[in-house]
C-alpha positions in Angstrom: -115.5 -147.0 28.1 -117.2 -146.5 32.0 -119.8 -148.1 34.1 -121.9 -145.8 35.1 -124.2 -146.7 38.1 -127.8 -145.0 38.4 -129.7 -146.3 41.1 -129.4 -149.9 40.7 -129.1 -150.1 37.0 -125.3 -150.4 35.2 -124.6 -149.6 32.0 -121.7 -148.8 29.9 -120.4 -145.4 27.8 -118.5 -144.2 25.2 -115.9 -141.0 25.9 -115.3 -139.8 22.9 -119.5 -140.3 22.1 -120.1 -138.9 25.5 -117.7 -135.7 24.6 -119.4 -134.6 21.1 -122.9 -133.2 23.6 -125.1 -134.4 21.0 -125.8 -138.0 21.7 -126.8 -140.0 24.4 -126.2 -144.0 24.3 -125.4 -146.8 26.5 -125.0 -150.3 26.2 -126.4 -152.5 28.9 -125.6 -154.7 31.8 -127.6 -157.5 33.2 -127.8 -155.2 36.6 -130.4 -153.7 37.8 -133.7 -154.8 35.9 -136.6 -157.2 37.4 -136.2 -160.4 35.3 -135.1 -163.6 37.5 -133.6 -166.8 36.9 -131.7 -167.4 33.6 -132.7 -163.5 32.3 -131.5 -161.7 36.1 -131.8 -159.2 35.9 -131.9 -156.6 33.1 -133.0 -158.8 30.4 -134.0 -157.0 27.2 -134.5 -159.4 24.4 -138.5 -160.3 24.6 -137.7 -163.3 22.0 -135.8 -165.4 24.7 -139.1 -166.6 27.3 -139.1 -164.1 29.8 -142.0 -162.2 30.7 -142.9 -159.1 28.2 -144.0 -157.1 31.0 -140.7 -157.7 32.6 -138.8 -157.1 29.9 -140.9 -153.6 29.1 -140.3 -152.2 32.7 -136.5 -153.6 32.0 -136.6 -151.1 29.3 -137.9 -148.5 31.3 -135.5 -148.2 33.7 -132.4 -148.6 31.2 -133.7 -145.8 29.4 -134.5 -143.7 32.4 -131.4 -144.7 34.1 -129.2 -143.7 30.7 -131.5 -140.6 30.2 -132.6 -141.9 26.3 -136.4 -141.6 25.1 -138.4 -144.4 26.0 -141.3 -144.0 23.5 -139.3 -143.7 20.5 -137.6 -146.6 20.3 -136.6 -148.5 17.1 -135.5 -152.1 18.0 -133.3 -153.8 14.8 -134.6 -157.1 13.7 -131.3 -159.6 13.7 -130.2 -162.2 11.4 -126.3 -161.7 11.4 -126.3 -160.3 8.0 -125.2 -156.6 6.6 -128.5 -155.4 5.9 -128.9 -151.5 7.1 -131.9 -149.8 8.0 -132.1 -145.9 7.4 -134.8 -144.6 9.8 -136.1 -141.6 7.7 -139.3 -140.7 10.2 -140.8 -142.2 13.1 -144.5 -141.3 14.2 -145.7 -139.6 17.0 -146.2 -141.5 19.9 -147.6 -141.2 23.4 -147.9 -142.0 26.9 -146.1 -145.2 28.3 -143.1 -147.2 26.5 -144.7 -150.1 24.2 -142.1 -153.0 23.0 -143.6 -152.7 19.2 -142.1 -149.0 19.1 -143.9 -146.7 16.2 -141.8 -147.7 12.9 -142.2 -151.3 11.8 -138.1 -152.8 11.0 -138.2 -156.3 8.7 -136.8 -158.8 9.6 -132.8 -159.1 8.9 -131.6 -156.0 9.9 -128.7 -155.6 11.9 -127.7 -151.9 11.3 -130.3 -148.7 12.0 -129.3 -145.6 11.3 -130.6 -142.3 10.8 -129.5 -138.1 10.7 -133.1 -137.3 13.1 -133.1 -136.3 16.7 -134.7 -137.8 19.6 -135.1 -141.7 18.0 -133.1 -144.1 20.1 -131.9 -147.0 17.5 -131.4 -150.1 19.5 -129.4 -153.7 18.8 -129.3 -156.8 20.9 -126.4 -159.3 22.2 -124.9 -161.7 23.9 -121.3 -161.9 22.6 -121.4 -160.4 19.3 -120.0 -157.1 18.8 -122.0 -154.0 19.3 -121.0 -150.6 16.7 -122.0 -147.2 17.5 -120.8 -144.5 15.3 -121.6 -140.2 15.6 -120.4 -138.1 12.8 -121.1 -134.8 14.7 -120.6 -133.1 11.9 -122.8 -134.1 9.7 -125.0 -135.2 12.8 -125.6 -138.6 11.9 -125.6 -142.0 13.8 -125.9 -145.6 13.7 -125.7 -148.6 15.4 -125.0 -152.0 14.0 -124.6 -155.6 15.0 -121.6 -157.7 14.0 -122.0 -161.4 14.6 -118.6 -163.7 13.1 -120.6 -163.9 9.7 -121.0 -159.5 10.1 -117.5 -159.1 11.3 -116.3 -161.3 8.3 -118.3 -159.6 5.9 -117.2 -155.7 7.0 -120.3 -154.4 8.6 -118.6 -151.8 10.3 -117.1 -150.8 7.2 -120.2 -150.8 5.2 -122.0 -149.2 7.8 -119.2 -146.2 7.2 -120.2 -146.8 3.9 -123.9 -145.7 4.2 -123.2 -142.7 6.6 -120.7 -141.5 3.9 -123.4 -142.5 0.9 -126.9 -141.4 2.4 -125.5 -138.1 4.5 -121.9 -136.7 2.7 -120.2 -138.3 6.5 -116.6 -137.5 6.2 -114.6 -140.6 7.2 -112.5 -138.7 9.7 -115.1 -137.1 11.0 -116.7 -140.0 12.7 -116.8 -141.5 16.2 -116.7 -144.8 16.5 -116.9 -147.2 19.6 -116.7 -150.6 19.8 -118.9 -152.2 22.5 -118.2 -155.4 24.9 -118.4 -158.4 23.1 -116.8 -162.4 23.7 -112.8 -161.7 23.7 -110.2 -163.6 20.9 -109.2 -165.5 24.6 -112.7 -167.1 24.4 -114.3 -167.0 21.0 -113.1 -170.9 19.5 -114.1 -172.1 15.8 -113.6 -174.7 13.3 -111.0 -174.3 10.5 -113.7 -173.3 7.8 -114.6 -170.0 9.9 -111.0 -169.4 10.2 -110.3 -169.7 7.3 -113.0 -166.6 6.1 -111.3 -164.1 8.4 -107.5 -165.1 7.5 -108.1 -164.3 4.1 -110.1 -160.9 5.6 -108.2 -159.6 8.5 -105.1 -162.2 8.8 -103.9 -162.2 12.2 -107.1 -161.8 13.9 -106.6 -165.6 13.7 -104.4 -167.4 15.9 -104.0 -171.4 16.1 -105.7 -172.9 19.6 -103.0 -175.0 21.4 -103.7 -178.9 21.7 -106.4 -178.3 19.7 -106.2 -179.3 16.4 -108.3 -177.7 13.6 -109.7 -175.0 16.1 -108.4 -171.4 16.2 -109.2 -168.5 18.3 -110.7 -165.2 16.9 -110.0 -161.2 17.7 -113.6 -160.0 16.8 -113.0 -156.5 18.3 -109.8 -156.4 16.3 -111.8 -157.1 13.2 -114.3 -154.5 13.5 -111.4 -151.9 14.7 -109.6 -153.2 10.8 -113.1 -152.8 9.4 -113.0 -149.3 10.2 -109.5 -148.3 9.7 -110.5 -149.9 6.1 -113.0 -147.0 5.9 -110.5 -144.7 7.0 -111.6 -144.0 10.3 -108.4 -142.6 12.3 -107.7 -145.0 15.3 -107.5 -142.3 17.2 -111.3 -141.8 16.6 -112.0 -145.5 17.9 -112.9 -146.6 21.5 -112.8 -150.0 22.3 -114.6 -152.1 25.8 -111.7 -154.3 26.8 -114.6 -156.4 28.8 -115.3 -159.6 27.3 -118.6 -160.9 28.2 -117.9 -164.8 28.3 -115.6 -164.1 30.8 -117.5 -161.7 33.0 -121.1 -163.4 33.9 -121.9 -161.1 36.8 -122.3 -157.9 34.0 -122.7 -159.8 31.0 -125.4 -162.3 29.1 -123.4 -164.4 26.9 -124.7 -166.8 24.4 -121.8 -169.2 24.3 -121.3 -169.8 27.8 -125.1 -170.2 28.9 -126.4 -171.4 25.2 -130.0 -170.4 24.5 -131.4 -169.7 28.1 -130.3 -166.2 28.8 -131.6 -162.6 28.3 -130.1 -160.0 26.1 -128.2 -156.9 26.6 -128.7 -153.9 24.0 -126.6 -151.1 22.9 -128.9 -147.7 22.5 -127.9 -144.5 20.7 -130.1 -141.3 20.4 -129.5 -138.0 18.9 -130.6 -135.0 20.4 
């Protein structure tokens, strides 16, 4: 994965999404947008109490700057659960970017996906890991969420599912990369959450020194297992080694600045 700079907004890509020509996607960085204070500057969660019309010209420029539609947009609704959204059709739409897009999403859904061109599927973070997978065969994509409870419960893997139920995807046929997200460095819970992922993934989990009944977790690693699970080659996986706890100059991150902060979002369009 690359920063790529345009004008004064960053934002992060995929190689092996970048190589297949029939995708565009990007996930963001909190540079280059016009929110201030807590949400500096590319802020692009409207739920968080910055300005809408901030936010709206934040998504202008990231989709400009990334070259994705910025009328089509549909926005996933998150609740850290597995639902998944197919996106069959999306209405016509003119004239300037509007933050309710043109296809209503319910509420808890953390996974869009569709096989239609020229609809940008968009998910929203601030630690939690970000999936975007391209079966440019089939040309199909998706783009799901993983919070802990998602990565525990498979959602990369289930999304795989969906493409390979709803389209005929071939498992080694599809792309996958994993976005930036809080590392297993920083990412600290309490034995009962450990617990959940040794029995899933094992030694994602590793014992905290000097701290007793906390453990560290590998989320990246988890999603990468997920997928393997599904039969994904590793080759066919890209991974951001950026961890956004660590980085606060790029990244918003919900457990080192709790509830006031913006969002980032990871975009994907078909074209």
């Amino acid at each position: 994965m690359t920063i790529t700079k345009q004008n004064s907004v960053e934002f992060l890509v995929f190689k092996n999404l970048s190589d297949t020509g029939i995708v565009k996607h990007c996930f963001s960085t909190r540079k280059g947008g016009v929110s201030s204070g807590a949400f500096a500057s590319m802020n692009l969660g409207y739920n968080r109490g910055d300005d809408d019309t901030n936010v709206d010209e934040n998504f202008r420029r990231i989709c400009e700057a990334a070259g994705l539609s910025n009328k089509e947009i549909v926005m996933s609704k998150q609740k850290h659960g597995t639902n998944i959204m197919e996106i069959k059709e999306i209405c016509d739409v003119s004239g300037s970017f509007t933050r309710s897009g043109s296809l209503e999403v319910p509420d808890n859904t953390d996974g869009l996906i569709t096989n239609h061109p020229n609809i940008v599927l968009a998910t929203f973070y601030a630690d939690c890991v970000p999936i975007l997978l391209c079966d440019p065969v089939k040309r199909v994509i998706a783009n799901s969420h993983a919070g802990w409870r998602g990565c525990v419960d498979n959602m990369a893997a289930l999304t795989v599912k969906k493409m390979t139920a709803l389209y005929g995807s071939n498992p080694s046929d599809i792309l996958a990369g994993i976005g930036p997200c809080i590392c297993g460095s920083c990412f600290e819970v309490d034995e009962d959450v450990a617990v959940q992922f040794k029995n899933e993934f094992g030694d994602c989990v590793l014992k905290a020194e000097n701290k007793p009944g906390k453990f560290y977790i590998d989320l990246r690693e988890t999603c990468k297992l997920s997928l393997l699970g599904e039969k994904i080659p590793i080759e066919n996986i890209e991974i951001a080694p950026c961890c956004t706890y660590e980085n606060p100059d790029l990244f918003f991150s919900h457990r080192r600045d709790n509830a006031l902060r913006g969002s980032l979002a990871a975009f994907i369009e078909l074209i």
